[in-house]
N, C-alpha and C positions, 0 to 999 in steps of 0.2 A: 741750708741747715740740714744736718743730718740728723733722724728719725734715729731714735733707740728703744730697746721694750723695757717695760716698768722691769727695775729692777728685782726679781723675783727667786734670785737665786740656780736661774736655766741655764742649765750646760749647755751651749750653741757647739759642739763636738761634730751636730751630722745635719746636714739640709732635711732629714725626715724630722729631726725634731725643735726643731726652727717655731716659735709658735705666733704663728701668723693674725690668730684669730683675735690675738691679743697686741696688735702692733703699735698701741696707744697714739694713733694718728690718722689722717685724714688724707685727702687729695684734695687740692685747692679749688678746685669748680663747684663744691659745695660748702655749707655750714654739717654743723652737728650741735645739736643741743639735750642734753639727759634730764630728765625730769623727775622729780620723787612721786610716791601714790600721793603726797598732797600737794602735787603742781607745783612743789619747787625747784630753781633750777638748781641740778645735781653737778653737771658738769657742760663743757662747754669748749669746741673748738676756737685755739686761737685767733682765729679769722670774724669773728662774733660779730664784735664792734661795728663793723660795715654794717650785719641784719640788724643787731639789737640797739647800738646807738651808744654804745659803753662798751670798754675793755669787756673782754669773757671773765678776769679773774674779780670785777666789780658787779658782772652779772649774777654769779654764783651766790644763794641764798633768797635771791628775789624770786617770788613769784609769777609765774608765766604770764598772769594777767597781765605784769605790767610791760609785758612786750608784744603782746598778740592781742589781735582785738577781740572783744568775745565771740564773735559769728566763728573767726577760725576757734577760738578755743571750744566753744559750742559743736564744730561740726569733727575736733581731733577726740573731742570726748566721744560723740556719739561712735566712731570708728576703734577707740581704745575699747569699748564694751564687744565688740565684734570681735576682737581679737584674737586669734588660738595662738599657743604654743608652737614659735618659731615660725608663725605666721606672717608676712610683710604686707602692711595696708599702703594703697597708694592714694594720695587727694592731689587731682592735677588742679594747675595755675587756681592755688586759693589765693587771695589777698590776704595775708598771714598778718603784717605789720600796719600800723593806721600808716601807712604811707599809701598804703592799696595798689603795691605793685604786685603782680602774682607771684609766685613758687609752687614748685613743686613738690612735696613732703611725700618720705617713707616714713612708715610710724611703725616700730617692733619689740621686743620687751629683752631686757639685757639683766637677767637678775631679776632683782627690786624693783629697776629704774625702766622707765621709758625713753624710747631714743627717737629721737625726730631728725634724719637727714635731713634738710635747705638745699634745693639748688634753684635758681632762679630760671623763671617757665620761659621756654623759646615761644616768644612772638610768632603769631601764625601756625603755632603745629596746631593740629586739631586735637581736640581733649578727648573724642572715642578712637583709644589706641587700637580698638579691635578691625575698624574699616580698614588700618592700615596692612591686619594679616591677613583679611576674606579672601585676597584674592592667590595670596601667599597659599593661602590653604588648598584653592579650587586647583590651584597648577599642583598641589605634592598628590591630591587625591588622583592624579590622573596616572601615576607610576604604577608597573605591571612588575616591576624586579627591583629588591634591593637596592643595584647599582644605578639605575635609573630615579629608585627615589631622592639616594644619596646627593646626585648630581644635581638633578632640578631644584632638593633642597639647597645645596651650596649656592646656585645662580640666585636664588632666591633673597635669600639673606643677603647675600654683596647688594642687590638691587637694592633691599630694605636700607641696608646700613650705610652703605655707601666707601668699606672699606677697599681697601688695594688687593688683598687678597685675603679668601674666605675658603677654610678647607673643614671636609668631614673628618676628621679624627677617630676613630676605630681603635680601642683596645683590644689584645690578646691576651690569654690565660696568664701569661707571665709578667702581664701589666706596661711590655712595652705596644706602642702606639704605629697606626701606618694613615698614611693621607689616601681613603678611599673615592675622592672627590675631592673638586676645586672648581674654584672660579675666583679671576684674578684677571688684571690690567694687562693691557698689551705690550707693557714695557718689562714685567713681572714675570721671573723665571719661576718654571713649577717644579713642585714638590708632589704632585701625585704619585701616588707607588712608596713614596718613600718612605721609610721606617724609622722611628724615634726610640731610643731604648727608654725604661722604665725610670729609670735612673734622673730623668728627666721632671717628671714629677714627683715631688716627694709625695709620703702618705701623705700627711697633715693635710694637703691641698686636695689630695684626690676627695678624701673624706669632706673636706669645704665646697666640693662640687658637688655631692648630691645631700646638701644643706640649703647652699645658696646659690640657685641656677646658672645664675647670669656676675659677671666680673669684668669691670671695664675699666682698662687703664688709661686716659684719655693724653698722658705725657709722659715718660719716664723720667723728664730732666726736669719735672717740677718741681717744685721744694715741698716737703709733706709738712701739712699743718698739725701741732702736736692737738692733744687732749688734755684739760687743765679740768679739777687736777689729775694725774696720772694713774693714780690711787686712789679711793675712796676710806671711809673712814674703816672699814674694815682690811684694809690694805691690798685689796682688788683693784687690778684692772678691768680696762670696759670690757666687756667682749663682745666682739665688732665680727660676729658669726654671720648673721642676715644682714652685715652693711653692705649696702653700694658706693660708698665713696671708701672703705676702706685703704690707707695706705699702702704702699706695694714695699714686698720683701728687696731690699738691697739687694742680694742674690737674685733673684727673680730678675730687677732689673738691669744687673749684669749680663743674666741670660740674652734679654731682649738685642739689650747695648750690640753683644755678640755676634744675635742674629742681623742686626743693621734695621731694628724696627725703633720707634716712637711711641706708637699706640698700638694699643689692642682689645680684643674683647674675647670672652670666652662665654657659649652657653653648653649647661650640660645637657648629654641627650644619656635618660634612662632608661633601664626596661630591667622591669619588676624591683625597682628601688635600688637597684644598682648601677653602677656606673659603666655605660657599656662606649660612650665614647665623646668628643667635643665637636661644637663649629667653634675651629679656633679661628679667632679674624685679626690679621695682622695690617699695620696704617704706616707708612715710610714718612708721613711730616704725622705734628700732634694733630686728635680729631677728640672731640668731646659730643657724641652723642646727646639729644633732646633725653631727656625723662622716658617721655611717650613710645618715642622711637627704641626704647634700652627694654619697653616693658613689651613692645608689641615683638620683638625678637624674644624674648621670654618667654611669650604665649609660642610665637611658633616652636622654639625648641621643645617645647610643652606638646605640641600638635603633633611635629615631627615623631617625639618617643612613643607616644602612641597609633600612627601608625607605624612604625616599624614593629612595636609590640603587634601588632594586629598582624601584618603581612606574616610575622615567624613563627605567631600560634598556629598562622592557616596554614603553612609547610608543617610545623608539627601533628597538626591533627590530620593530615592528610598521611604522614607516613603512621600514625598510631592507627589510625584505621585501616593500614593495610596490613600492621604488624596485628589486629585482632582477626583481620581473614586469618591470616599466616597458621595464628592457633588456633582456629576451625578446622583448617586443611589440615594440619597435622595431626588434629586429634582425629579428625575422621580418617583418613587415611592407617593411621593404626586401629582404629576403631572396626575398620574393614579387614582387617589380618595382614597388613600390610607390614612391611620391615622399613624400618628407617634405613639402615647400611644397603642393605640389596634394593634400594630404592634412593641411592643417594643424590643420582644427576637430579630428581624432582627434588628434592629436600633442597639442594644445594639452591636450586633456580627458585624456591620460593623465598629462602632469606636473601638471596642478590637483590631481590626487590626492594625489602628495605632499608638492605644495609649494605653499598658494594663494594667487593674486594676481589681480589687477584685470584686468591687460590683459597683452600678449605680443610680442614681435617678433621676428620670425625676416628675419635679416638675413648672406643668404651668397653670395656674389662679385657684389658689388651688386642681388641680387634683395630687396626686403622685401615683409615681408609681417605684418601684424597685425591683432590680435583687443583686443576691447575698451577699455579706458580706455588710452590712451598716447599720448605726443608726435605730433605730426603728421610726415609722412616728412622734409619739411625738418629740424625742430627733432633728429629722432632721427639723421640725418647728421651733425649738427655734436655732438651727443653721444655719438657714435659716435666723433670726433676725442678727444673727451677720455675717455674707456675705455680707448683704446689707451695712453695716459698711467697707465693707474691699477695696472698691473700686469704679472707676467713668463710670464700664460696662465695664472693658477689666476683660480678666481671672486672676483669683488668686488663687494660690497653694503653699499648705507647707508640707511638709513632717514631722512635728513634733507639730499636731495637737493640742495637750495638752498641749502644752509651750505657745502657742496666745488665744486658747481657754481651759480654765481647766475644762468646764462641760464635755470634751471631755475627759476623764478619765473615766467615766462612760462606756463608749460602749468602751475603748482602746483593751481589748480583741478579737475587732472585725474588724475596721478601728485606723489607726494613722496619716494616710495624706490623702491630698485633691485636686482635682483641679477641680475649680468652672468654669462654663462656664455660664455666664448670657445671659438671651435671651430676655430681657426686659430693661426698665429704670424702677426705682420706686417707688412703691414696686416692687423689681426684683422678676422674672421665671430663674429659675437654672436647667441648666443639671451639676450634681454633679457627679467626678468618685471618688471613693476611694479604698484606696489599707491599706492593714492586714498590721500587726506589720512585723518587718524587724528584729528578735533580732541576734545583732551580736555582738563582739569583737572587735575593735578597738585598735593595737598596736602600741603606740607611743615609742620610744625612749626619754625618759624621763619622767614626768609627767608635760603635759605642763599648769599646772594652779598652781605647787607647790610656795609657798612663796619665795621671796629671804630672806636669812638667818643671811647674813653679808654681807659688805662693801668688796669691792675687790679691788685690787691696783688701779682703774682708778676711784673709787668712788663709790658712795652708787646706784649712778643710771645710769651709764656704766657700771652694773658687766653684762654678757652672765652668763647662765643659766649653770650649771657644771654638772651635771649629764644625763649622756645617757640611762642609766640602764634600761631595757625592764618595761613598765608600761601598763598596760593593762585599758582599759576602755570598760563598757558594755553597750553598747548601747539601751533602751527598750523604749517600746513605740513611735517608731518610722518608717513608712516607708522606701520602695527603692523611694530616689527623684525623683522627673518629671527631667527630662532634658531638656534643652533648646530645644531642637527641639521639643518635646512633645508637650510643652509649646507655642512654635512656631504655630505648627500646631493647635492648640486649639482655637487659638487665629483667627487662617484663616476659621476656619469652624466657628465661632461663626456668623459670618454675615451669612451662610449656615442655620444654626438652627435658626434664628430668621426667616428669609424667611419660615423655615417649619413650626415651632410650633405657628404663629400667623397664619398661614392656619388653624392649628386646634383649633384655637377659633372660627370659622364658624360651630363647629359642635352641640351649643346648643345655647339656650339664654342666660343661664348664661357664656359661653365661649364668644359669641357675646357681654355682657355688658363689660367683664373683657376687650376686645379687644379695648370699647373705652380711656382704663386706656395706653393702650399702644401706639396709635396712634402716637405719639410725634414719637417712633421707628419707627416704618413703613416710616412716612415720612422723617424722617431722611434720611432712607433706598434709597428711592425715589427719593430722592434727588439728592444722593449721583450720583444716576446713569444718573438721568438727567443731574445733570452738567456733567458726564462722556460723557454722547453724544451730548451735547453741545461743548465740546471742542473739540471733535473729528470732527464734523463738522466744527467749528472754527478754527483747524488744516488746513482740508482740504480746506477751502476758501484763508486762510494766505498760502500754501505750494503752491494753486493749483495757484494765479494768482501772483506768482513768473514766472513759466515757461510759463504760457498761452501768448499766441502769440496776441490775438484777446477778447474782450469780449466776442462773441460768443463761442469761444474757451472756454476760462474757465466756461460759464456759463454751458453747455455742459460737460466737465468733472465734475465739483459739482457735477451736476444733477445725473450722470451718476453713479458717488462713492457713493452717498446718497443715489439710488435706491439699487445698488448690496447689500448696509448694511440693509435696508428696505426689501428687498426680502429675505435676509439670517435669518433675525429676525422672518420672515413671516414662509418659513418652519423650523425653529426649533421649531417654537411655535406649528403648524400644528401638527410634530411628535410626540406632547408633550414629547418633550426633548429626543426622541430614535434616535438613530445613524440615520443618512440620506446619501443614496448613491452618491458617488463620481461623477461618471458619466453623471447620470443626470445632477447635477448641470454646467458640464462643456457645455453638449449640450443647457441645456437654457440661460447661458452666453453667449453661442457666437449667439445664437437666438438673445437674448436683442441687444448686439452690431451691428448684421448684420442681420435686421428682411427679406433682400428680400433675394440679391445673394451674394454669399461667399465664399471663398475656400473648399476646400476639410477638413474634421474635423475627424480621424479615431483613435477610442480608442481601446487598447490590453490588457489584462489580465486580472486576476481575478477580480468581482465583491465586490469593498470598500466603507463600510461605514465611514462615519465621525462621530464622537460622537461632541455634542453640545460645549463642551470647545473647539472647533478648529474650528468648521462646521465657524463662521466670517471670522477668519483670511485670511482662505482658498479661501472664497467667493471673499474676496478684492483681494485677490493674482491673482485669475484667472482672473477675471474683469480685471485689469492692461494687463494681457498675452492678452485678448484676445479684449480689445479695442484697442493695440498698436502693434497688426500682422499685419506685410505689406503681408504676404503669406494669412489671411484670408481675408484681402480688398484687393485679386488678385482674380477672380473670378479662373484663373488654379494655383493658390496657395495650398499646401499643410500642413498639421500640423500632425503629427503623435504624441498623447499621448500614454505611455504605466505606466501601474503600476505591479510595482513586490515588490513581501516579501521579504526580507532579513531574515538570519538564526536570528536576535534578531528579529522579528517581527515585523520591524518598516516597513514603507510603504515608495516605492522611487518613483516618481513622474516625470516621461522625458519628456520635454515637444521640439518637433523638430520640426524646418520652412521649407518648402524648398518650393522655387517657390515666393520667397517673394523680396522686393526691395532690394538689399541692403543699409546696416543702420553699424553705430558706435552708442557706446554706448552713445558720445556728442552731436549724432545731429541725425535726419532725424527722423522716429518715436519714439525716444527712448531719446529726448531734455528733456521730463519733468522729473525734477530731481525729482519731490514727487513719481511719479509712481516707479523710479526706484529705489528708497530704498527701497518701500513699498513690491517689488520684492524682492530685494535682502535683507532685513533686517526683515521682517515681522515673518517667520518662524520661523528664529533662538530666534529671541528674546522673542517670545509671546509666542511659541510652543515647544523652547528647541531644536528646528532640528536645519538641516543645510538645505545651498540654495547655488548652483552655478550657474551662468548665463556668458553666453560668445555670441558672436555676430560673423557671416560670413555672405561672400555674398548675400546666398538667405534668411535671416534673424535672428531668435533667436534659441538660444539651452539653456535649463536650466534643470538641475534636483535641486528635494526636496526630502529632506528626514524628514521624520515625523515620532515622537517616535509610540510606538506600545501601548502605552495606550489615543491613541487618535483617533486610527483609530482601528475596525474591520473587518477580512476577511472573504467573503463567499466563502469556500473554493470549488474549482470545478468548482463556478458559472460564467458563464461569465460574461462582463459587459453589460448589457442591454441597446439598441439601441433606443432612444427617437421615432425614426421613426413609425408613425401611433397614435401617443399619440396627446393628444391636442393641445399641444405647439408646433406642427410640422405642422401644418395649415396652408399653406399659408397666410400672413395678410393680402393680396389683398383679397381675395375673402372670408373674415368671413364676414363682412356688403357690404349690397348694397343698400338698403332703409333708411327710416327716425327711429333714435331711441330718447331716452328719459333716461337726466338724473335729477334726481331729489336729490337735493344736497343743502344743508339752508346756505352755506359758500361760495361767487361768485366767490373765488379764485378756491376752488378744484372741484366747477363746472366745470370755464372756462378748468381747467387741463382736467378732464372728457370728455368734447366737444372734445377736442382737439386730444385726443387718439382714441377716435371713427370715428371721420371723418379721424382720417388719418390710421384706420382698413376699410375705404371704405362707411361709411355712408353718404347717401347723405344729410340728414340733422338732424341736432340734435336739440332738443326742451329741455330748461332748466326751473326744476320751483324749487320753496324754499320750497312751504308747503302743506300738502296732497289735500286741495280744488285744487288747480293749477294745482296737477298733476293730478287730477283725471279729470277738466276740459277739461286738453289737452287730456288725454286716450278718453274722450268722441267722441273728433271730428279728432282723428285722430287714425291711423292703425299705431303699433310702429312693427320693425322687432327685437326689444333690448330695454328690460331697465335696468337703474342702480342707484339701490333703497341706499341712506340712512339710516342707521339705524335709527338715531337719528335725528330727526328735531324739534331742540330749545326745544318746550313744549308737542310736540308729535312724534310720532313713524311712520313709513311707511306701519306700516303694514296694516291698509285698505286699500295700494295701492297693496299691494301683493294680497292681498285676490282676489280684482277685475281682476288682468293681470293674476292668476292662473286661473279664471273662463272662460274670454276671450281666453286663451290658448297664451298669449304674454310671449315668453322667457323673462327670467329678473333673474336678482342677487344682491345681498345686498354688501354694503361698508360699510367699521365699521373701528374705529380705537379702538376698544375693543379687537377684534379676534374669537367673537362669537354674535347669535341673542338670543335677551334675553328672545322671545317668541316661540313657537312651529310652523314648517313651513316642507316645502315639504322637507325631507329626499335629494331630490337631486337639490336644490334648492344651485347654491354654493356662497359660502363668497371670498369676497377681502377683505383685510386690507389695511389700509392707512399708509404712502401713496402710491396711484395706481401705480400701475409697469404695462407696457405695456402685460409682458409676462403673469401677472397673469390676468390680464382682456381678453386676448384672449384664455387664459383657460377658464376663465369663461363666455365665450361668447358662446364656443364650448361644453361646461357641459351641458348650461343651454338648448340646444337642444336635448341632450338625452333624450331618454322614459325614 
């Protein structure tokens, strides 16, 4: 009998629209029976009568009871309440019918209806499918590389299933397929290497593969058992989406017929709910798989996708991790006065690292410049025209250079692919990599571009393609593709490169004029990060007067998270961008929090830097620890930090109370629920560590652990003790007379006053503009000033000139991070806004010889 689909009105025109999921029929090694929400039978495979004892089209209307005994219909209920959306429940060898022979039952919801697959349970399999993959699992866990997992998984599966041959199947971008692995009988010609066009699977099927994992054909020459009736009363078919006995597409198994197979089985292998490739397993006589056996290859392909998912993240994070040095190095290296162009062979050898290619061009406000295999500077001008064509300033790369561009024939003995990195709007500035010709081989199983020839029995435009016969294609003028993470990572450094190479338009006039063609960038750039600390601030006001108890309270922690973020910005910028020491940072945090008297603060081991991608996080993290220690607001309170290396080099962080109040994690000092994520959650998600924190009696205990491309060790060294530095000053006794701030803004004055007299000044005198302040230096003796850089339409610096002559300590406030004119060597700077701990640095500076 031949299968046909409920008539529906489908144009059958293309094998992509062939609708399979609906092919109103069965495979005969099983039953199928459809149920209503009140247990009656809905529908029903022709084949019935054998299970239920009657024709299928006299079943229909009866209820289930009167064919299943209550224990199975007892134990399909309690499994129908389990059930999700496109979920498949499995009940091996139940005794379904009072005959009490077992089956096997998939139970899954089709619509309205429920659908009960029947196949009759194999004698002897054992009913825990999962023993049959443990050991499946212990052999894939053992693979170091891709092609090794592949392979071991293929050997695997054949051993499980028992087919003739068993291969990996691997899609590509363009959705045709290559046999990456095999394992197959010794009479069995192979197909590894080989290539399958696209063509080969329609959508509709690709799409039924990461629905319904697993598809087994156990005979092509079976006769398919229809579905009665075909239609229901709203004139749908069934949809047979989650079935395993589904009947097979007449094309399909023409396909098979072609290849000279019988049986088959397919499971999909995902990664990230996509379909990235098949164990496709082919059978030369018919084989019908146990249940057990169909579910426990399921689990593995299941197993399988997630390691492979697992093995591609750890190459991903490994090259994202280098691509986050990459933009340390390079900010620091401009950061130092360095040139990206007069400094290219380093620039060049830092991106080979994560992304390799042939040759390079670094091309910005018409300076080029390149390294190795690439266009000549002419041919790269006019390919430079057509870039600017190719996109709206994200990267763009092809690996088949002379197919988009044909002037690109010209130089193809040199470069064939590209990937463009713009570092402008335009007219665009390109960092260009390109990579040599790739010339390779390409062996498909078939020739998959050859004509069809003739009409096949299912029509002129359902014939499958017939021949397999080894076709070879040569591939030329062509690179090795970018890969998506390449591509990835390109994409992340591109903001990285405009920051650098629009620093190098400051090195002539004509680079200064080109800079104003890009401006629009830059403030983009600006922008971007404005609003980034805008919301982050806006965060912290919406998080923080969630738990604040009091106004004062909340105003007080803002203040207090805004500072530590203002301080942490302050020395990275200081270091321009080099690693800055652990330690210190923690003794002038708990300085900030407890400027008089405090607990006990004692740090242990080696001597760790922070590189600037973490040095934030870290600063918030400790801020939290160390505003909310009941052991440090104990004046006999203790805290013991210690830091140790771990054998991968990552840095662990202990942080222990004792002598503190006790606290739970819901209440006492540890109520504010923003602090206590920004504890618990901060690390792991900005930095990739981990973070645990637990609470006893005398207070908090928490370790961090932080990867090792974020921190630096100074091995041997210990951690150096703040003690006799500036910021260990007593704040009582740095002022005791009258100082002077000079400040054109009456808000960050009033802040200004306000820090001073409560560092001990008995009075503070504020002016806006240098007449003012130099009126009051006239008539009065200052122990401190605190100079403006900028006021309005003038500068402070006649006021410096006059307080250096006088010999009055004084220091400059900028929200710049630098003075714009030449001044005393040890004359020091604050940045805005003022932080307590750095103005009694700078209070304490400014008294040195």
């Amino acid at each position: 009998m031949t299968l046909t689909y409920p008539d529906q009105g489908v144009d059958l025109n293309s094998c992509d629209l062939e609708p399979i999921h609906i092919i109103g029929g069965i495979q005969p090694f099983g039953y199928l029976v459809a149920l209503s929400s009140d247990w009656i039978v809905a529908r029903a495979s022709a084949n019935c009568e054998a299970l239920l004892g009657r024709p299928a089209q006299e079943a229909l209307g009866h209820p289930a009871a009167s064919f299943f005994t209550p224990a199975a219909v007892d134990q399909i209920r309690q499994r129908l309440s389990e059930l999700q959306p496109g979920q498949v429940e499995r009940l091996f060898s139940l005794p379904l019918t009072p005959s009490g022979r077992p089956f096997d039952v998939a139970l899954y919801r089709a619509g309205r209806q429920f659908v009960l697959e029947i196949e009759p349970a194999h004698q002897g399999m054992a009913r825990d499918y999962l023993s049959l993959v443990r050991p499946m699992f212990d052999a894939a866990r053992q693979a170091s590389t891709l092609d090794e997992l592949c392979d071991i998984a293929a050997r695997q599966m054949r051993r499980l299933t028992g087919f003739d041959r068993v291969k990996v199947y691997r899609f590509d971008e363009t959705g045709a397929g290559e046999v990456v692995a095999e394992a197959r009988g010794d009479q069995i010609d192979s197909f590894l290497g080989l290539h399958f066009p696209a063509s080969d699977i329609p959508k509709q099927a690709r799409k039924l593969y990461t629905q319904n994992l697993l598809r087994i054909i156990a005979d092509i020459d079976a006769t398919p058992v229809p579905i009665q009736p075909a239609l229901d009363a709203d004139g749908q078919p069934l949809d047979l989406t989650p079935s395993g006995l589904r009947a097979v597409s007449p094309i399909h198994i023409e396909y098979l017929r072609n290849m000279g197979v019988r049986a088959s089985m397919s499971v999909s292998i995902l990664r990230g709910g996509k379909l990235w490739g098949l164990f496709a397993c082919h059978h030369y006589a018919p084989l019908n798989l146990p249940y057990a056996t169909r579910t426990a290859a399921e689990l593995f392909g299941e197993f399988f996708s997630g390691l492979l998912e697992q093995m591609e993240i750890r190459t991903t994070l490994a090259q994202h991790e280098t691509a986050t040095r990459l933009h340390d190095d390079l900010t620091a290296q401009v950061a130092h006065g360095g040139s990206l162009l007069a400094n290219f062979d380093r620039f060049a050898d830092l991106i080979g690292q994560v992304i390799p290619f042939d040759g390079i061009v670094g091309y910005v406000a018409g300076d080029y410049v390149s390294l190795g295999q690439t266009p000549s500077q002419a041919q790269f001008l006019d390919l430079a025209r057509f870039l600017n064509t190719t996109g709206n300033g994200a990267c763009w790369s092809t690996h088949h250079l002379a197919q988009v561009y044909p002037p690109a024939q010209a130089f193809g003995d040199r470069v064939c692919g590209l990937l463009a990195v713009p570092v402008s709007r335009v007219p665009r500035d390109f960092l260009v990599l390109f990579r040599r010709e790739y010339a390779h081989e390409v062996l498909w199983a078939g020739d998959p571009g050859a004509p069809k020839q003739a009409p096949g029995p299912l029509g002129d435009r359902l014939t499958p393609r017939k021949s397999f016969a080894l076709w070879k294609e040569e591939r030329r003028r062509q690179s090795r593709p970018w890969s998506g993470d390449e591509k990835a990572i390109a994409e992340k450094l591109r903001v990285t490169l405009i920051e650098v190479i629009l620093q190098l338009l400051d090195a002539s006039n004509a680079e200064r004029e080109a800079a104003a063609r890009r401006q629009q960038d830059l403030i983009a750039e600006l922008n971007h990060r404005v609003r980034n600390s805008l919301n982050m601030i806006g965060a912290m006001v919406s998080q923080g007067q969630r738990s604040a108890a009091t106004l004062a309270d909340f105003c007080s922690r803002v203040s207090a998270r805004i500072a530590t973020l203002a301080r942490a910005h302050d020395q990275v910028n200081a270091t321009s961008w080099a690693p800055f020491p652990l330690g210190p940072l923690i003794h002038e945090t708990v300085r900030a929090a407890f400027p008089e008297t405090h607990g006990a603060l004692t740090i242990a081991g080696p001597q760790v830097l922070i590189r600037p991608s973490a040095f934030t996080t870290l600063a918030v993290v400790i801020h939290e620890l160390v505003a909310h220690s009941t052991a440090l607001a104990t004046p006999e309170g203790q805290v013991q930090v210690d830091f140790a290396q771990t054998e991968a080099g990552d840095l662990t962080l202990s942080w222990r109370e004792h002598g503190g109040a006790g606290i739970e994690s819901e209440g006492g000092a540890w109520h504010d629920r923003m602090a206590m994520a920004i504890v618990e959650r901060s690390i792991p998600h900005e930095l990739s560590g981990h973070a645990r924190v637990t609470f006893h009696a005398q207070g908090l205990e928490a370790q961090f652990t932080i990867p090792a491309e974020r921190v630096q060790f100074m091995n041997d060294t210990p951690t150096p003790s703040p003690t006799g530095s500036p910021g260990s000053v007593p704040a009582a006794s740095l002022l005791s007379q009258r100082a002077l701030v000079v400040e054109d803004n009456i808000i960050i004055g009033m802040e200004a006053e306000d820090q001073l007299l409560a560092l001990g000044a008995q009075a503070v005198d504020l002016a806006n503009n240098v007449a003012q302040a130099l009126s009051l230096i006239a008539a009065n003796t200052y122990e401190f000033a605190l100079l403006d850089v900028n006021l309005g339409n003038e500068s402070s610096q006649p006021i410096a000139d006059v307080l250096q002559g006088n010999g009055t300590p004084y220091a400059f406030s900028t929200g710049y991070g630098e003075v714009p004119w030449a001044h005393g060597p040890k004359v020091p700077v604050v940045t805005k806004p003022l932080d307590s701990i750095a103005l009694e640095r700078a209070i304490v500076a400014s008294r040195l010889p």
